[in-house]
N, C-alpha and C positions, 0 to 999 in steps of 0.2 A: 537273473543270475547276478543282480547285484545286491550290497551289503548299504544300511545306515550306517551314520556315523555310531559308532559307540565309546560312552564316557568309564572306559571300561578300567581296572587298574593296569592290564597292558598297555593302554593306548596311555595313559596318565605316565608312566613310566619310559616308552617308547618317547613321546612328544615334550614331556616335563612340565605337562599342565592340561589342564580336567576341562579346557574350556576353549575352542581354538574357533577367531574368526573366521569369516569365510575365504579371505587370502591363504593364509596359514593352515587351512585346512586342504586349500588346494594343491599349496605345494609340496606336503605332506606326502600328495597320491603319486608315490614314484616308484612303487617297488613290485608290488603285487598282482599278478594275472590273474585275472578270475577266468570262467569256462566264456565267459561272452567277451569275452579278446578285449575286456577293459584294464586299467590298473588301478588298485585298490591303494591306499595307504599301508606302509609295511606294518604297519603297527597289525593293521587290520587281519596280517595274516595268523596270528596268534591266536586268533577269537575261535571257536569251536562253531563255526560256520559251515553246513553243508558244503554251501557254493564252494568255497574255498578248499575243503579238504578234499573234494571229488575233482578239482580242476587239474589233476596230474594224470586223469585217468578220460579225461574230455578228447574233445577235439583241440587241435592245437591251435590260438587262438590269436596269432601273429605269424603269417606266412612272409617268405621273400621274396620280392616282384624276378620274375621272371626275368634272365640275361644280367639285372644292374646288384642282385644280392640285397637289395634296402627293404628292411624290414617294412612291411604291412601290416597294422593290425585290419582282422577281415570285417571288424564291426567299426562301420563309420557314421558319423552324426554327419545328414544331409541339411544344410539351411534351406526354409522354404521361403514363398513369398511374406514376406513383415518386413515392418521398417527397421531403421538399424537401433533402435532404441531396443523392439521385442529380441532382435539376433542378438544385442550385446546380452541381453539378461539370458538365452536359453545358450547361448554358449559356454557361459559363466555354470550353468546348472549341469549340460553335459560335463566341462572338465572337472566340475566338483564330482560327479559319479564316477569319473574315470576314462572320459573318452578322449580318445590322443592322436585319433583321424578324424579329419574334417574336411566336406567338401562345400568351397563355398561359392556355390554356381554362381555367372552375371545373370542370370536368368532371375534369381531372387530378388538381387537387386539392395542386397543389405552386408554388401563384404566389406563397409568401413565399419560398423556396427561392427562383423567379427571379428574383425582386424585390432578394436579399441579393446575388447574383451580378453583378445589375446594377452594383449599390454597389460591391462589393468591385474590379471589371473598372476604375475607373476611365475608362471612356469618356463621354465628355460623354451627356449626357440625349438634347442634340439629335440625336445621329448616330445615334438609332437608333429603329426606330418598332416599337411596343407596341399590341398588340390581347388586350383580355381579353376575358369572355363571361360570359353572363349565360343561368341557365335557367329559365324560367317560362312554359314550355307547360301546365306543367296548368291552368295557373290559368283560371278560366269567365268570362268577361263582364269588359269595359273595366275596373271597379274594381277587382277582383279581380288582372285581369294586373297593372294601374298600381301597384298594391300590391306585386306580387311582385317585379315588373321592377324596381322603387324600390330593396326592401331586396338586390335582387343587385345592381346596380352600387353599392351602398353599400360591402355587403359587399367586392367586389374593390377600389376605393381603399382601402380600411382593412388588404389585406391585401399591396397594393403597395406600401403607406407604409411596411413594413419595410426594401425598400429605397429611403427618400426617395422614391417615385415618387409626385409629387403629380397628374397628370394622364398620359392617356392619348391615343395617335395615332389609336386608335379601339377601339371597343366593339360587340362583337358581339352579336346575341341568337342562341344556339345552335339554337332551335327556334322552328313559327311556332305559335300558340296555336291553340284549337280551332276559332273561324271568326273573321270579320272585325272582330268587337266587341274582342273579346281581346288579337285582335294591334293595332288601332290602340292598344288600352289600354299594352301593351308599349309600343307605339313613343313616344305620349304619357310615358312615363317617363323614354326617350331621349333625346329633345330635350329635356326638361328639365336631364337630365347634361350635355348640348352646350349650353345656354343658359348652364350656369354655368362655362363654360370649363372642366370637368373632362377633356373630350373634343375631339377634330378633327374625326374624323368618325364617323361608327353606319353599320354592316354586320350581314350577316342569315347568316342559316345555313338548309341544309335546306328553302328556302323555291322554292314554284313558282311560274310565270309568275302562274297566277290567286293567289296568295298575298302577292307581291308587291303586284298589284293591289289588293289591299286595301286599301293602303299611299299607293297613287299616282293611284288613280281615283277620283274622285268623293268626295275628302276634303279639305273647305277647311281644316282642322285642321294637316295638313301642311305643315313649314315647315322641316324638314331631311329630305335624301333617303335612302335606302340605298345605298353605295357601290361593295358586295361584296358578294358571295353565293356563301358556301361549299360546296360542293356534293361527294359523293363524283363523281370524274372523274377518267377513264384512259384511255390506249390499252383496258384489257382493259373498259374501262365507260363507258359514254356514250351512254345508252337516246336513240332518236329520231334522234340523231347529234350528233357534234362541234360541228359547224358552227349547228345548229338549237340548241343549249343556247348557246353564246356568243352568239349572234344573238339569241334570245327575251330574256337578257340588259340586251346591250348596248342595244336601241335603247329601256329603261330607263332608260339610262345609268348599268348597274353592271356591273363586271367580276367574274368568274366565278373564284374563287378555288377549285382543285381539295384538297379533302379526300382520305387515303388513294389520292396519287398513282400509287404504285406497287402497288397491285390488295388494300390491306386491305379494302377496305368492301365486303360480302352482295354477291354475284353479281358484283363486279370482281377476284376476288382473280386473279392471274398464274398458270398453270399453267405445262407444261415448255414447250409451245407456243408461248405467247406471248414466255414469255423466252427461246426462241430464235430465234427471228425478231428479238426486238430486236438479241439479242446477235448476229447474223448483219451487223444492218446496223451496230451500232457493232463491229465488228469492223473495217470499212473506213476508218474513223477513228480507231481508238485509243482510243474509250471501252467504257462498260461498257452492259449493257444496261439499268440503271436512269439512265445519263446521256441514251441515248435518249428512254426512255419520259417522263420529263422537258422535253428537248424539244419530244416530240410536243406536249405541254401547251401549252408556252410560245406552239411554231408553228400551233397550233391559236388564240389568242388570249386564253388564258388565264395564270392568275399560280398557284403551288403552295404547302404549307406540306408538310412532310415531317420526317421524324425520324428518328434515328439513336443507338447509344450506341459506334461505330465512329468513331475520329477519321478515319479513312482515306473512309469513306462521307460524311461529312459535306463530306470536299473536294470529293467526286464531286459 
């Protein structure tokens, strides 16, 4: 559901010139929503483009986080393991296609790379919203976590500061600690990052209903909520059902952010099966069968992070 660039005489007329390098083409991409919760260059809305003229009648393709009203778009560009040289260049290619969420785990290991990228892209700070992560499940007992959990979002400001990024749209904890001491310890560290304005909002990973609850029940301590909850979820995965995991969720009040959308995580991966039946039903549409599986997410009530080093995949 995305669009190339086109040297169209709209776009020539919109931009004032038939020829825009790759900065100037990036900061161009400020206006336009397509159906996969990207933003297109407004120019690009003129063009007699499917994607585009069908996207009033799509799913809505930027949701508001639950309790804080801050816009989400539900399609986010996940960094994986590469150095910060491969994450500056694929960053650079998502914000050229449109994407304006980005999660850029310590797990990967490459958040100066996206942090220089951000810099270098020239798009305003605000247009785009940023989620790093934090891991400190081993750690045993409230101290211990508050300690861990301290010096990893330390760690990620210091290492997004490479590219000026002085605060963040939210912060994740990747993992929930060993029982409920632990994780309130975590979360105690959290809202201290969100007390000092470094953060929007704090989101969890990996975490269950009753792990959650650790969180939300029976703790007067609490004083900022979890927003997100990253979870592996797919068509080919979604233990209990679809519907029971956004729902155990949501009346939380977090939405359900699918990790390894498209069948990487232990027991969801895609066989032939699966991707043909996807690809059976986006065949009757024009897409591919990870635009599908995709969907499925969205129209099940969920928001995605996904990854690509395919510019072509990325528009998908």
């Amino acid at each position: 559901a995305g669009l190339a660039p086109s040297h169209s005489s709209n776009c020539r007329n919109a931009l004032g010139k038939e020829n825009m390098n790759r900065r100037e083409l990036l900061q161009s991409a400020i206006a336009t929503t397509t159906t996969s919760g990207l933003l297109l260059p407004s120019c690009w809305a003129s063009l007699p483009s499917p994607a585009v003229s069908a996207a009033s009648q799509a799913v809505r393709p930027i949701t508001n986080l639950p309790g804080s009203g801050i816009p989400f778009p539900l399609a986010s560009f996940g960094l994986q393991i590469y150095d910060d040289n491969a994450a500056y260049k694929l960053t650079l290619t998502a914000l050229e296609v449109g994407y304006r969420n980005f999660f850029a785990s310590v797990l990967a290991g490459n958040q100066k790379g996206f942090a220089k990228a951000v810099k270098d892209s020239g798009i305003p700070r605000e247009d785009l919203f940023i989620c790093g992560s934090v891991v400190s499940n081993r750690a045993s007992g409230f101290d211990n976590a508050y300690k861990a959990t301290t010096k990893g979002w330390k760690a990620n400001m210091a290492a997004f500061a490479t590219g000026d990024i002085d605060y963040l749209d939210q912060i994740m904890l990747d993992y929930p600690g060993p029982d409920c001491q632990s994780i309130r310890g975590q979360w105690a560290a959290f809202e201290e990052m969100y007390d000092q304005k470094l953060t929007k909002t704090l989101s969890v990973s990996n975490f269950s209903p009753a792990q959650l609850d650790c969180l939300l029940v029976d703790n007067p301590s609490l004083h900022v909520k979890p927003v997100v909850n990253q979870l592996p979820f797919s068509v080919a995965y979604h233990p209990g059902g679809a519907a029971s995991i956004v729902e155990e969720n949501a009346k939380r009040g977090v939405l359900v952010q699918a990790w390894a959308p498209l069948g990487g995580s232990l027991g969801g991966r895609f066989d032939s099966s699966m991707k043909g039946k996807c690809a059976q039903i986006g065949k009757k549409y024009g897409k591919s069968y990870a635009q599908v599986a995709l969907r499925w997410i969205v129209q099940s009530g969920a928001s995605f992070s996904t990854q690509s080093k395919n510019k072509d995949h990325f528009k998908e």
